[in-house]
N, C-alpha and C positions, 0 to 999 in steps of 0.2 A: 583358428583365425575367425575374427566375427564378420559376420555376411552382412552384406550391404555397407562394408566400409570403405570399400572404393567404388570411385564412378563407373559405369559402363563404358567400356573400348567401342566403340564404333567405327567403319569403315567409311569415310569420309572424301569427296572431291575436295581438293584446296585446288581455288582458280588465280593466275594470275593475271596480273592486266596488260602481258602481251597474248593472252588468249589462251596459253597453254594451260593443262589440268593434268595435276598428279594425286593420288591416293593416299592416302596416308590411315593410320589409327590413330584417333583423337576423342576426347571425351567432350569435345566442340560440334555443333553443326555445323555451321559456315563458317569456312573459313579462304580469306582474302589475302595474297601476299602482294609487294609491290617486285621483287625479283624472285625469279626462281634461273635455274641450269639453264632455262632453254634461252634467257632472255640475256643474263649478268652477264658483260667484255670477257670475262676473267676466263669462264666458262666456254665463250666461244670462240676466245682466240683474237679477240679484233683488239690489235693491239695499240691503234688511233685511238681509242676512244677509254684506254686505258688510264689513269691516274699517273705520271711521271714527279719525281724528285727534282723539280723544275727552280726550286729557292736554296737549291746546294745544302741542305740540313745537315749531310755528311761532313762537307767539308768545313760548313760552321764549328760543329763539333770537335774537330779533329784543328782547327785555329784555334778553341778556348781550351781544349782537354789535351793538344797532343798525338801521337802514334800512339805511342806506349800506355796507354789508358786501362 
């Protein structure tokens, strides 16, 4: 294998903008997310502030397409 054909792995903070900081290997320095675990609904269970099927998609689907689909 030839040397110096990949970047260097470095041990890295990635911060997000609820304030929390996780680790990672990346061949980036800074690096910036807008969600991570600590912050995403999905992740923490709050089930309010979750995304719901509110325009019936399902049931559209199943008026043009059917059960039996």
């Amino acid at each position: 294998m030839k040397k110096e054909m990949h970047p260097e792995m470095k041990l890295v903070t990635v911060k997000c903008t609820c304030g929390a900081e996780h680790k990672f290997y990346s061949t980036k320095e800074n690096i910036k997310i807008d969600l991570c675990s600590s912050c995403h609904p999905f992740f923490r269970g709050d089930a309010s502030s979750m995304i719901l099927d509110t325009e019936g998609r399902v049931q559209k689907f199943r008026n043009k397409y059917g059960d039996n689909y």
